[in-house]
C-alpha positions as CSV (number, residue, x, y, z in Angstrom):
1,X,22.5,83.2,151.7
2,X,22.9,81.8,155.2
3,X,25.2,84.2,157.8
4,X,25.8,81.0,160.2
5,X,29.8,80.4,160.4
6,X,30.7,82.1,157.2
7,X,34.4,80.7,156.2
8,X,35.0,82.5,152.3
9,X,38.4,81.8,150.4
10,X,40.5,83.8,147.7
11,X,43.0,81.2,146.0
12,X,45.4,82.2,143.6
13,X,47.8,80.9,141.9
14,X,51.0,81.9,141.8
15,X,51.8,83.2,138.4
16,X,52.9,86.5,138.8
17,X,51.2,89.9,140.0
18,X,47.4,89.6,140.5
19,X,45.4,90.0,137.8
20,X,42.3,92.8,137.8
21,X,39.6,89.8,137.4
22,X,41.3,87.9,140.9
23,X,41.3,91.1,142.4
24,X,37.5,90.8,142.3
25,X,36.9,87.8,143.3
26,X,38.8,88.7,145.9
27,X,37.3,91.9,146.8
28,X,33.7,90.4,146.6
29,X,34.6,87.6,148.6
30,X,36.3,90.1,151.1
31,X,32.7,91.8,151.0
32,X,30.8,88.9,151.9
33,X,33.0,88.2,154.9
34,X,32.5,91.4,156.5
35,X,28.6,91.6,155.4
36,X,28.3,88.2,157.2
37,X,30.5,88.7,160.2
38,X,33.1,85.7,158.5
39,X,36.3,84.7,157.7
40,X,38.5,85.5,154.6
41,X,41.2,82.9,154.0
42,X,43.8,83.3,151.4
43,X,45.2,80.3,150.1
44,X,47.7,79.9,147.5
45,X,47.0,77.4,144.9
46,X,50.5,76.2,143.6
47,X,50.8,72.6,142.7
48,X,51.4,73.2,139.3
49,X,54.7,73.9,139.5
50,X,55.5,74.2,135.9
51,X,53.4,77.6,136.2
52,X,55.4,78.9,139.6
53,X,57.2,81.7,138.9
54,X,59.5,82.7,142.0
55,X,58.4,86.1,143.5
56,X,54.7,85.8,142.5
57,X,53.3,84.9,146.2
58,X,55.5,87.8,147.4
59,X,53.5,90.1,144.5
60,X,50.2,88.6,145.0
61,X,50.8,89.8,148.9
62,X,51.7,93.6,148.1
63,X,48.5,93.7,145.6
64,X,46.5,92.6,148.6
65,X,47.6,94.6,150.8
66,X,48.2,97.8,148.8
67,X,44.5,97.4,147.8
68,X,43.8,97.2,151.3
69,X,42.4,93.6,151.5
70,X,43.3,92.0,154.5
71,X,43.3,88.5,155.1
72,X,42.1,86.6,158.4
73,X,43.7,83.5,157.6
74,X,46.4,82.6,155.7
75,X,50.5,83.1,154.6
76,X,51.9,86.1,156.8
77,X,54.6,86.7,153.7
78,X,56.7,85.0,151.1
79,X,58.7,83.1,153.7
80,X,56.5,80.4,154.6
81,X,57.5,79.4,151.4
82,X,61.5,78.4,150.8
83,X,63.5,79.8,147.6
84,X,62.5,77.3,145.1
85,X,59.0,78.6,146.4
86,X,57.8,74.8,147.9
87,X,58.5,73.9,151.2
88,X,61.0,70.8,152.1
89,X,60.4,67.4,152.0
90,X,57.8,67.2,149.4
91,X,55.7,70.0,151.5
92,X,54.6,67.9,154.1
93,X,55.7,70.2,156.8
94,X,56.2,74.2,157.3
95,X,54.4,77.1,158.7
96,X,51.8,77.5,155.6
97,X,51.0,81.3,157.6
98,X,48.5,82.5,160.4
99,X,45.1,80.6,161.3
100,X,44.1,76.9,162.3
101,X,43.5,75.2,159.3
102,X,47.1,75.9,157.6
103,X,49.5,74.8,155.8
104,X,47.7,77.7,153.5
105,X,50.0,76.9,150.2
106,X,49.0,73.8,148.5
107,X,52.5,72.8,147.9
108,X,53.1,72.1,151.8
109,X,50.3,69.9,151.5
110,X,50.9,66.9,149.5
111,X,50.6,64.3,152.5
112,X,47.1,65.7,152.8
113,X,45.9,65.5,149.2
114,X,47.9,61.1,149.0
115,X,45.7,60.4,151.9
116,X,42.5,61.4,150.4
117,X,43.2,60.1,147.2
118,X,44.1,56.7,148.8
119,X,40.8,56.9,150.2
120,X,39.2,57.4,147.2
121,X,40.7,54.5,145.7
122,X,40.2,52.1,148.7
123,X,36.2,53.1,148.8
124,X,36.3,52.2,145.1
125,X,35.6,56.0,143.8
126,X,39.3,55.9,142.1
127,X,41.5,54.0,140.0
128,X,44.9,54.1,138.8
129,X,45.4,54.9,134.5
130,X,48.4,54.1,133.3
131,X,47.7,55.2,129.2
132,X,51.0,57.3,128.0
133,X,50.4,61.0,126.8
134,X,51.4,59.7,123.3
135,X,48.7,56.8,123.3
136,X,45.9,60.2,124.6
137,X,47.0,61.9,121.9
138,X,46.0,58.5,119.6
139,X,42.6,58.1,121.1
140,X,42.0,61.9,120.5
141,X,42.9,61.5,117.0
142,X,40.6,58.7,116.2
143,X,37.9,60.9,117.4
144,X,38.6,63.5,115.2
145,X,38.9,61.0,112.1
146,X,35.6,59.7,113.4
147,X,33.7,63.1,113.9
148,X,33.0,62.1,117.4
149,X,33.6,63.8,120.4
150,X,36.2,62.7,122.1
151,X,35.9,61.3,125.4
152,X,37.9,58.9,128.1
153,X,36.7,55.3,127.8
154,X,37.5,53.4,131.4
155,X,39.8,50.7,131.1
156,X,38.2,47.3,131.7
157,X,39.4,45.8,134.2
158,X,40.9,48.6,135.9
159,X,44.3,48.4,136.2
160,X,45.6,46.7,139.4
161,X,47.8,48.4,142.1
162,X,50.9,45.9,141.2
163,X,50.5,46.6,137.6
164,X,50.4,50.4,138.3
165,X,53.4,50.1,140.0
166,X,55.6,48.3,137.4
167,X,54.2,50.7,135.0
168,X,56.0,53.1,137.4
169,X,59.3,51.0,137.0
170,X,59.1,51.4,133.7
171,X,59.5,54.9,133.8
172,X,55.7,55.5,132.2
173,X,53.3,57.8,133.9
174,X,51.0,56.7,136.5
175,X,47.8,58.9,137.1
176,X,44.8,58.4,139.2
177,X,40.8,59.0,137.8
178,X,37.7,59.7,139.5
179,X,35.1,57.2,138.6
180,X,32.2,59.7,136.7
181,X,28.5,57.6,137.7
182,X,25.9,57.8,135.2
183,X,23.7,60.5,136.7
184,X,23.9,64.2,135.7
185,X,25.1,67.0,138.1
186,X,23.2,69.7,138.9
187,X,24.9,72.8,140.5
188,X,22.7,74.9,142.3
189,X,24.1,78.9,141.7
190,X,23.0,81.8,143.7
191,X,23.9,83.8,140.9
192,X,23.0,81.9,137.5
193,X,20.6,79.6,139.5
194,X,20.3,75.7,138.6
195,X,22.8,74.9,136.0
196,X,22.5,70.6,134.9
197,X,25.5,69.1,133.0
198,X,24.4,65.7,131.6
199,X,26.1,62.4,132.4
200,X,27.1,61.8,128.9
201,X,29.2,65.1,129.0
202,X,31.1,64.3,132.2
203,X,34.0,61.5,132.0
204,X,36.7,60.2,134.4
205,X,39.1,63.1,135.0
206,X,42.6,63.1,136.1
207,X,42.9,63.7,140.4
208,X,46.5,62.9,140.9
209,X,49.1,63.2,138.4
210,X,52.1,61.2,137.5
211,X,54.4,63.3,140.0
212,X,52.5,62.2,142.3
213,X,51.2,65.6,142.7
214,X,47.0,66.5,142.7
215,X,45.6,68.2,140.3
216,X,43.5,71.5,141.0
217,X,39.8,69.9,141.1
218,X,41.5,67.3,143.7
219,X,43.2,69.7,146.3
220,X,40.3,72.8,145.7
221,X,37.8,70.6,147.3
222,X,40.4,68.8,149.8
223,X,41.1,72.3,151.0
224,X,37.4,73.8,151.0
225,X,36.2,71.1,152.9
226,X,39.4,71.0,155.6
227,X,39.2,74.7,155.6
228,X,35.4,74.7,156.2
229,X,34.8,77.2,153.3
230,X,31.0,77.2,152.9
231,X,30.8,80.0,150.1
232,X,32.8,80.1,147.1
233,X,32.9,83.1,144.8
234,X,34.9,82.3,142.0
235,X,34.6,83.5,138.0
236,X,32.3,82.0,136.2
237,X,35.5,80.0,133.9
238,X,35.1,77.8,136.6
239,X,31.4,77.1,136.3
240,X,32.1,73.9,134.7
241,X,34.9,72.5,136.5
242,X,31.7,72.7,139.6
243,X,30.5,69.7,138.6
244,X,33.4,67.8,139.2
245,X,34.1,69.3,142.4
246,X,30.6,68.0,143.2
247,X,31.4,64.1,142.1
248,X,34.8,64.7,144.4
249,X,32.8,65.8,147.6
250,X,29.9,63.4,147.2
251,X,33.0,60.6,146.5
252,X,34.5,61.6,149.6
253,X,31.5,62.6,151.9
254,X,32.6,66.2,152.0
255,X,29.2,68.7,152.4
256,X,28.7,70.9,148.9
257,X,29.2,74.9,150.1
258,X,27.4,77.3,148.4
259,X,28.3,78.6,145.1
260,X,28.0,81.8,143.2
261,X,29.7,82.1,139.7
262,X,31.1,85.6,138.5
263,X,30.2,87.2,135.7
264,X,33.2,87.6,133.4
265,X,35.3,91.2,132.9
266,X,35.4,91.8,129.2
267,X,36.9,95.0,127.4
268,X,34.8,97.5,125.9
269,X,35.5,96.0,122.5
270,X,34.1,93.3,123.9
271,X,37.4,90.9,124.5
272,X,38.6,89.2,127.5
273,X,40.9,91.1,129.7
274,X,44.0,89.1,129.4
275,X,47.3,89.2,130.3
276,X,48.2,88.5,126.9
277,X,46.8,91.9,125.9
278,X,50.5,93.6,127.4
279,X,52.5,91.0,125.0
280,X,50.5,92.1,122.0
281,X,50.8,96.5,122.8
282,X,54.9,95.7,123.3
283,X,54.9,93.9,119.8
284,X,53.3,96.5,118.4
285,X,55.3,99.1,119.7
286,X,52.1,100.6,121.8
287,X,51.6,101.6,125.9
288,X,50.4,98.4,127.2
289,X,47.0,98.6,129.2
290,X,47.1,98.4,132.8
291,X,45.5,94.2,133.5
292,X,47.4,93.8,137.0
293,X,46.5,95.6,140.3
294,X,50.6,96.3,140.3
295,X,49.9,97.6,136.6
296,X,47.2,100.6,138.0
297,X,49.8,100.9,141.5
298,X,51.9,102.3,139.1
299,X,49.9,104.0,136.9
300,X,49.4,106.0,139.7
301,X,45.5,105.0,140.4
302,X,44.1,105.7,144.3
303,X,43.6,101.9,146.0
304,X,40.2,103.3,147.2
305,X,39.4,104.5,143.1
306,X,40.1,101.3,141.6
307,X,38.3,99.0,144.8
308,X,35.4,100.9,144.0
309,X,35.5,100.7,140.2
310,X,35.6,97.3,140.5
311,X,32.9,96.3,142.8
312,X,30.5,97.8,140.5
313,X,31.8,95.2,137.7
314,X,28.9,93.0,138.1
315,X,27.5,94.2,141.2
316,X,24.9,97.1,142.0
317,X,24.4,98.8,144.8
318,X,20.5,98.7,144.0
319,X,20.1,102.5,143.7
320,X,22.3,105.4,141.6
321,X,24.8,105.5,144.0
322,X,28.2,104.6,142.1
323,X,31.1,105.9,143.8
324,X,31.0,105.1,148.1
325,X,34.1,103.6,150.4
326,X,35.0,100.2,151.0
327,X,33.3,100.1,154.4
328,X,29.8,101.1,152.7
329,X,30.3,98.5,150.5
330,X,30.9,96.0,153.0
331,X,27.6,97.0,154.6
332,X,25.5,97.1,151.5
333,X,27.0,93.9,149.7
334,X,25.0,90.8,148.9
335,X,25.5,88.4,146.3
336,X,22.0,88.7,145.4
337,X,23.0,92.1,144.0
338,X,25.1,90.3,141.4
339,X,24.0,90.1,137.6
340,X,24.2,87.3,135.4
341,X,25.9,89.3,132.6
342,X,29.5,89.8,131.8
343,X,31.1,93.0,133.1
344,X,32.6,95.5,130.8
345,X,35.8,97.5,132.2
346,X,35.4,101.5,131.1
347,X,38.4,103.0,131.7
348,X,37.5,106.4,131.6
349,X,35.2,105.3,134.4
350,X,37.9,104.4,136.4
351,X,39.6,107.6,135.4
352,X,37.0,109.7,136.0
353,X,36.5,107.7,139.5
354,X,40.3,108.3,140.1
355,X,39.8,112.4,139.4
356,X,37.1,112.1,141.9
357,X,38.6,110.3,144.7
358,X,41.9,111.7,144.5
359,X,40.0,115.0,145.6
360,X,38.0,113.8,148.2
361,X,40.3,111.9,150.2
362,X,42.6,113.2,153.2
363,X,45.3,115.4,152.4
364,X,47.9,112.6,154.4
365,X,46.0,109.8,152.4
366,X,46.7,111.6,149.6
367,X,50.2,111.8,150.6
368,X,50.6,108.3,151.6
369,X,49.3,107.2,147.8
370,X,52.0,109.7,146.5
371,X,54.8,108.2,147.9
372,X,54.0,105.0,147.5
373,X,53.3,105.8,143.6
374,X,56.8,107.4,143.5
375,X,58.5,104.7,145.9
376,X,57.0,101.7,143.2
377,X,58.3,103.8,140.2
378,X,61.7,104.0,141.8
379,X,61.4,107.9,141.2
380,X,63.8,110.1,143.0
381,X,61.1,112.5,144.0
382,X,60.4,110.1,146.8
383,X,62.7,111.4,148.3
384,X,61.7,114.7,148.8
385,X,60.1,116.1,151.8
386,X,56.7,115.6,152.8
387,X,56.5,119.1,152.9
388,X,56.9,119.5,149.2
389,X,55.4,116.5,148.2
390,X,52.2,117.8,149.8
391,X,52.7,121.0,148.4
392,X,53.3,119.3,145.0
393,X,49.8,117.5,144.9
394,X,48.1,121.1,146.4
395,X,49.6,123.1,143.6
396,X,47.8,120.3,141.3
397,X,44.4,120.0,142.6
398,X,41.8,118.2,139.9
399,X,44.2,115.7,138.4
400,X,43.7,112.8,137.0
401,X,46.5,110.4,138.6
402,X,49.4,110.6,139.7
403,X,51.5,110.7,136.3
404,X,49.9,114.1,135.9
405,X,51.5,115.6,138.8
406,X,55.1,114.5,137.4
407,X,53.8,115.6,134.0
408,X,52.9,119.3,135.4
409,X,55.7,119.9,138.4
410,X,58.0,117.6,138.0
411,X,60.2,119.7,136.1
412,X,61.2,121.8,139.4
413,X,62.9,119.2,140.5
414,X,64.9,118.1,137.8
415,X,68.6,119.5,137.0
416,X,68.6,122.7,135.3
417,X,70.6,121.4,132.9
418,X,68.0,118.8,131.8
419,X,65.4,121.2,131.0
420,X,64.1,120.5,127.3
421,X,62.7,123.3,125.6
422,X,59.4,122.5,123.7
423,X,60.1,123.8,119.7
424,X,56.2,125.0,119.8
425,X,57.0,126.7,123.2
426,X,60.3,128.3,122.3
427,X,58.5,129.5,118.8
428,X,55.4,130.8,119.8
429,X,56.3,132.7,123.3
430,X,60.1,133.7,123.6
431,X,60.8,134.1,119.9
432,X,57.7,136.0,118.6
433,X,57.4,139.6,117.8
434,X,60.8,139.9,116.9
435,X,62.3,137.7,120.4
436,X,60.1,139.9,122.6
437,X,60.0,137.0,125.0
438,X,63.4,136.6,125.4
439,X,63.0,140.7,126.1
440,X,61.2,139.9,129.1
441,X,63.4,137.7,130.3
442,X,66.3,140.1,130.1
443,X,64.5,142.7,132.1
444,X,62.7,140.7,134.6
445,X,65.7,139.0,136.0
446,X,67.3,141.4,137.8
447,X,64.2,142.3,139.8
448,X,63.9,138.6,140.8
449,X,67.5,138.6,141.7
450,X,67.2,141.1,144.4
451,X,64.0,139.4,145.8
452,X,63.5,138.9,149.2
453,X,61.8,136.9,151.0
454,X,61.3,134.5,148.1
455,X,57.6,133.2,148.8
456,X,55.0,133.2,146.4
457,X,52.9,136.4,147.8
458,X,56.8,138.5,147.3
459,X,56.8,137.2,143.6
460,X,53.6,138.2,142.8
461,X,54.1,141.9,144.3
462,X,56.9,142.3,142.9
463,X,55.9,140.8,139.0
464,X,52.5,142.9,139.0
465,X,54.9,145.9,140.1
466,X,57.2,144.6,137.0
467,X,53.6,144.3,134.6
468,X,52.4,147.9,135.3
469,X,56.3,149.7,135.0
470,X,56.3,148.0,131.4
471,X,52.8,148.0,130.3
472,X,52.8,144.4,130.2
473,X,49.9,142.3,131.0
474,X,50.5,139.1,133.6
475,X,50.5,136.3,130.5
476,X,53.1,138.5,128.8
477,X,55.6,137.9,131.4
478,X,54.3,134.5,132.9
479,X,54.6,132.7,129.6
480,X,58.1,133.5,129.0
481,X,59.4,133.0,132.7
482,X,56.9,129.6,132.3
483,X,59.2,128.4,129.8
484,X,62.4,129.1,130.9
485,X,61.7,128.0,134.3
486,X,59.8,124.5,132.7
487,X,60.8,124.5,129.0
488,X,56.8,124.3,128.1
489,X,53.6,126.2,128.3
490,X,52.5,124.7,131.2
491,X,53.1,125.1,135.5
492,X,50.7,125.9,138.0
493,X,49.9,129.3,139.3
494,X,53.6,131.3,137.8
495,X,54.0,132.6,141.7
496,X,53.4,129.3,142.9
497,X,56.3,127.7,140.3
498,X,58.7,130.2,141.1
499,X,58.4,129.7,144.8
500,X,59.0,125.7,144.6
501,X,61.9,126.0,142.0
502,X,63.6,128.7,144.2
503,X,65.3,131.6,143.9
504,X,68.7,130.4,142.6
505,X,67.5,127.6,140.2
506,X,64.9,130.4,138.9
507,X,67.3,132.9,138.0
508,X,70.1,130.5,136.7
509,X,67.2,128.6,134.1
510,X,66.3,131.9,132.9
511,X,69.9,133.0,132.3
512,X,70.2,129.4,131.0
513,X,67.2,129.9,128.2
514,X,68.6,133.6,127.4
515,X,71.7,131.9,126.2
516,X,70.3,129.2,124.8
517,X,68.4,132.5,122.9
518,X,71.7,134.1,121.7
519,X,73.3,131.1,120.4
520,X,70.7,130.4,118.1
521,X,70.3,133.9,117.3
């Protein structure tokens, strides 16, 4: 694959948050950029506007940039687009964002895609249809009730420009067709190789619909050829919509950039990962799978976990080496390195690969993660020090995401008063043995009252002192003091817990659980 003036492009549509599978194609586009010393252009593909939904391109940005993608050309942020999300006067002006081949949304550049379309129609390539979606609907029938494949029969003569425009008077729907020739198309793959479809297979397909709008084969190759993209990387659903990008870029005299097809991302069950999947777990009353980059954000998954999880869905690094940074990657990346097969997402992959890199990055990347885990989740711990956020994630060392954290310390930081006691916990540690639990309460508070300084090192003095003047082992006072303090059997190191709950919250949640003790006694 040639190096010479590499221009790559990640186009999504504006649907809502990005979806795992985009954030692939993005990523190995991404790669091949910075393997080849080129440009990555984000463009946003939203002509369809019955698909828009309003805050997606602001979403689609944040997944970017939280995985760490960075664009060279394209929208700086949500504004370039106004509140209905198109830009004024049928999107023929605007600042599409940050490079010289903007706009970068498709729906500031309708002027661009009636121009070529004109073109096509002057030079012969195009013609105006003017058959009604009820009339479609009739033809497709009769194929059916034929057992033939259906397929668009050219009008003869083609409809004239005057009678395509009283059509439009009429109120009936006015599209425009590429004229299909009669030889097959033959796209040349760098990842599936030569792939032929045969003339009788292709027909005349819809460029510009009856809002006057294009359709996506119309404007993809408008805007790959304008923006100079000479690779596309794009999921192999699209493999057959090549082939008419192809007949549009011969019809227009664009040059054909190199293509590479991506293998598909499949569940382990063997089912396409699909947003759909989230609307069937909710039904059924179940925890919906992560299938959007914002889903694992706030799952608590590490950007630099997933990235890497999901450059080895399809890709190799040619060796055993599976789990290596972003800029390795970069270095190492080819597309030659990219298999033919579909990719199959293992999540206990990604959460072993989590466990891993949640251990070997920085303690302040670590940090920066947490916050922004907590800050997405709207949790009110983000507004704790950094100081004890850090200290949070140290007393937790070895977990698997951030959710485990919450799910091991959160309770410190939660009013006593909402502290619910476990029926298992209360059972087998305060009440057994005739309540000895709640015993050790009763005794150990008052040397914990008079405690000072209250740092870990003091409290674990002062409870081995407490252990040897009672004949107790550690776990016979930990366990109790664990679930008073948490209302479970599980904290980090007891000294450690006491220390981050404090002195005063410590001694009023074990006066708290003694009386809870009493009344139920």
């Amino acid at each position: 694959m040639s190096a010479s003036g590499c221009r790559v492009r990640f186009a999504p549509s504006p649907t809502g948050y990005l979806h795992i599978g985009g954030a692939r194609t993005a990523l190995f586009n991404w790669l091949l950029a910075r393997r080849l010393g080129g440009r990555f252009v984000l463009r946003i593909e939203d002509t369809d506007r019955s698909r828009h939904v309003s805050d997606s391109l602001e979403k689609i940005l944040a997944d970017m940039r939280w995985l760490g993608l960075e664009w060279d050309e394209g929208p700086k942020d949500a504004s370039v687009l106004d509140s209905a999300g198109a830009a004024g006067d049928a999107g023929t002006s605007g600042d599409g964002g940050e490079g010289d081949f903007g706009p970068y949304c498709q729906s500031q550049r309708l002027a661009i895609y009636q121009e070529h379309v004109q073109r096509l129609i002057d030079a012969g390539h195009a013609y105006y249809a003017l058959e009604t979606p009820e009339e479609l609907a009739a033809m497709r029938e009769q194929a059916r009730a034929n057992k033939t494949d259906y397929k668009y029969r050219r009008p003869d003569p083609l409809p004239t420009p005057e009678q395509a425009q009283a059509a439009r008077d009429e109120g009936r729907p006015v599209v425009v067709r590429l004229k299909m020739g009669d030889a097959d198309i033959t796209v040349t793959d760098d990842i599936l190789g030569e792939v032929t479809l045969a003339a009788d297979q292709l027909e005349d397909f819809v460029i510009q619909k009856g809002d006057g709008w294009p359709t996506y084969h119309l404007a993809c190759v408008v805007d790959d050829a304008l923006m100079k993209i000479t690779h596309v990387l794009r999921g192999q659903e699209h493999l057959m919509n090549t082939p008419k990008h192809i007949a549009i870029q011969r019809a227009l005299g664009f040059d054909t950039p190199n293509y590479a097809h991506l293998p598909i991302i499949f569940n382990m069950s063997g089912s396409k990962m699909s947003k759909r999947d989230k609307e069937k777990a909710i039904k059924k009353g179940e925890v919906p799978p992560e299938i959007d980059v914002h889903d694992f954000r706030a799952s608590g998954y590490l950007p630099e976990a997933l990235l890497n999880f999901i450059s080895l869905l399809g890709w190799s690094t040619g060796d055993d080496t599976e789990q290596i940074t972003l800029d390795e990657t970069a270095r190492r990346f080819a597309v030659e390195g990219i298999g033919k097969g579909n990719a199959k997402f293992d999540r206990d992959k990604l959460l072993s690969f989590n466990t891993d890199w949640a251990a070997r990055v920085s303690e302040d990347r670590l940090l920066e993660c947490f916050v922004d885990y907590l800050q997405v989740n709207d949790s009110p711990l983000a507004d704790l020090p950094d100081a004890t956020l850090r200290r949070m994630l140290e007393l937790c060392k070895g977990f698997r995401t951030f959710p485990d954290v919450i799910a091991k310390i959160g309770f410190a930081f939660v009013d006593d008063s909402a502290i619910e006691y476990q029926e298992k916990a209360v059972r087998k540690v305060l009440e057994k043995n005739d309540g000895a639990g709640y015993a050790v309460l009763r005794n150990v508070v008052a040397c914990l009252e008079s405690l000072d300084p209250w740092t870990a090192s003091a409290i674990e003095a002062e409870l081995t002192n407490f252990c040897e003047a009672n004949d107790l082992k550690l776990g016979g006072v930990a366990q109790p003091l664990r679930v008073a303090l948490s209302g479970g059997m599980v904290s980090p190191a007891i000294y450690d817990t006491l220390e981050l709950v404090g002195r005063d919250r410590t001694i009023n949640r074990i006066k708290q659980t003694m009386m809870q003790g009493s009344e139920q006694a």
